[in-house]
Each structure stands twice: as C-alpha cells, then as structure tokens.
C-alpha positions in Angstrom: -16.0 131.5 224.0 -18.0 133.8 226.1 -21.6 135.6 225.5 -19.7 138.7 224.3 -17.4 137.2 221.5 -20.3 135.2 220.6 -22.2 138.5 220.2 -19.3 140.3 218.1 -18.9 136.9 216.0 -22.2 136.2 215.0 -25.1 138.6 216.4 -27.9 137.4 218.4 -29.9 137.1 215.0 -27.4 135.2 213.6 -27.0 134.1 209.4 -28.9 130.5 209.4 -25.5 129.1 207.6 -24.5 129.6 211.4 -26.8 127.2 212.7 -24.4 123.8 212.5 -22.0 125.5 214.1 -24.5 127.3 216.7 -25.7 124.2 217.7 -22.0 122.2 218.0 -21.4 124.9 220.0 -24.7 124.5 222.6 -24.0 120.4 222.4 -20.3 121.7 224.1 -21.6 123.6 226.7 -24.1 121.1 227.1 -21.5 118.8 228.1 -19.1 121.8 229.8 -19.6 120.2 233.4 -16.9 123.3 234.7 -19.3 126.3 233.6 -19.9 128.9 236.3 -22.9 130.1 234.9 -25.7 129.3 232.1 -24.7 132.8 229.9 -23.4 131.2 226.9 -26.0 128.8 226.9 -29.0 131.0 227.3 -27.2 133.2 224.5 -26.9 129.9 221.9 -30.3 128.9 222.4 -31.5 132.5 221.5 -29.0 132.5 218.7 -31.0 129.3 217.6 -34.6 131.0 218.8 -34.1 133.3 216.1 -32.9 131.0 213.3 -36.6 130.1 214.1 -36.0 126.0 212.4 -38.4 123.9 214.3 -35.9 121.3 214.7 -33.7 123.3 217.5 -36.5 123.0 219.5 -35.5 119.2 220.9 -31.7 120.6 221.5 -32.9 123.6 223.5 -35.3 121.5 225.1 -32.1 119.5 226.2 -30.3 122.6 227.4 -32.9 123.9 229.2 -32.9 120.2 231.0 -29.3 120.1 232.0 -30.0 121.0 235.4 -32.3 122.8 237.1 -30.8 126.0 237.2 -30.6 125.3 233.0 -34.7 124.8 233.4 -35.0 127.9 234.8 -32.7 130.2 233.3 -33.6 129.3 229.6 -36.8 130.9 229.0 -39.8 128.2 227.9 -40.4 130.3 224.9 -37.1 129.9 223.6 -38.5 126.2 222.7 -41.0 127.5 220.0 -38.5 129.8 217.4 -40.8 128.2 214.8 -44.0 129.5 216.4 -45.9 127.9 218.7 -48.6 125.8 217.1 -45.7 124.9 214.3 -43.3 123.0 217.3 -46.5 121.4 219.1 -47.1 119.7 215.5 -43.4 119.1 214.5 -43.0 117.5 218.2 -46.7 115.7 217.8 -45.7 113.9 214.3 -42.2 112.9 215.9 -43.1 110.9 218.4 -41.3 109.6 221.2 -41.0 109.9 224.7 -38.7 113.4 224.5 -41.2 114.3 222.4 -44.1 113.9 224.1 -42.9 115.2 227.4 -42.4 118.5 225.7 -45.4 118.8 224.1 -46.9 118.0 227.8 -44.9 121.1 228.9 -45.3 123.7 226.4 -49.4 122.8 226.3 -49.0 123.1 230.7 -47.4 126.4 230.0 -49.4 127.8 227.1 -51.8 129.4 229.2 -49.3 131.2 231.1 -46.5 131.8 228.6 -47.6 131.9 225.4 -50.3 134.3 225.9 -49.7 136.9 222.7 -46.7 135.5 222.3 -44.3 137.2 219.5 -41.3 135.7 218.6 -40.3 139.3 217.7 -41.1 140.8 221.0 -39.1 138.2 222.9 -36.0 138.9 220.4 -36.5 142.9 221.4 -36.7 141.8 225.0 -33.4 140.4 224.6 -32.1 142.7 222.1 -32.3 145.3 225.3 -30.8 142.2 227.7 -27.6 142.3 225.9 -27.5 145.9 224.9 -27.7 146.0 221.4 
C-alpha cells in the first residue's frame, strides 16, 4: 500500500479503532528491507502522531531507527503525539534501556525542537505536505 491509498483509506488523522491495524502496518514496513523510499513510513507514524496514545512513541522510535535515512526522515516530534512532558514520563516510569536512550534524545533535542511545540501545528504542517 502506498502513502496515497493510505490517505484515501484512512486520513492522516485517522479513527483510533485504526490504530492496531496502523501500527501492524508500520511493524511491515519496518521489516520491508525492498522499500525505495521512507513515504509510507513517515505517513504511518504521522497516522499514529495524531492518534496521539503515548505508547506509539517506542514503535515510532523504532521506525525512525531503522536506518539512518529512517532517523532522519521521521521528524523527532513525531515521538511525542501524547505531548511532550506526557512521553518523557510514560518513557521515565518504563524503564529500560530503549527507554532511556529516548528519553536521552528527546531531552538533547528539547531545546531545539520542541520549542512552542503544537502537536496541532505539526499536523497542519503536514496537512499542507500531503495536500489535504
């Protein structure tokens, strides 16, 4: 499935009773070792952004570590759908090592990234990326 029937199927603010099946979907491409490009999964972690549940947050963290062309394509806000402050404490009470090297990157980036950051904003930004 590309980013366009994604976007006709489901929306890029897609219905939360999406979200199992959003998610299956990024753990494929994920694992899709033949894709050209990182569209599709740029488009399902902003699918999952703006589900906003604080627990997509270790999954898009995996996406965005793929490879480094993931890390950089996958925009570091895209980690806190839940709001910033809310995914530093969900990550903080989890524990463990994935954990913890998130946190380490989202507080390294804070000052640059998350300066006024609006979830609602960055969902307008890409509102205008896909044309919609």
């Amino acid at each position: 499935m590309n980013e366009d029937e994604l976007l006709q199927l489901y929306g890029l603010e897609t219905d939360k009773k999406h979200r199992e099946f959003i998610r299956r979907l990024l753990q494929q491409e994920m694992e899709n070792r033949e894709a050209e490009d990182h569209e599709v999964l740029k488009l399902l972690c902003i699918m999952l952004f703006a589900i906003g549940s604080v627990e997509d947050t270790e999954l898009i963290w995996q996406a965005k570590r793929k490879n480094q062309n993931a890390g950089s394509y996958i925009d570091v806000q895209l980690l806190c759908g839940a709001g910033f402050e809310e995914t530093i404490v969900y990550l903080e009470k989890k524990g463990g090592e994935q954990a913890h090297d998130q946190v380490l990157y989202l507080k390294k980036c804070e000052p640059y990234d998350f300066v006024d950051f609006s979830k609602d904003e960055w969902l307008s930004g890409y509102r205008g990326y896909y044309g919609i």
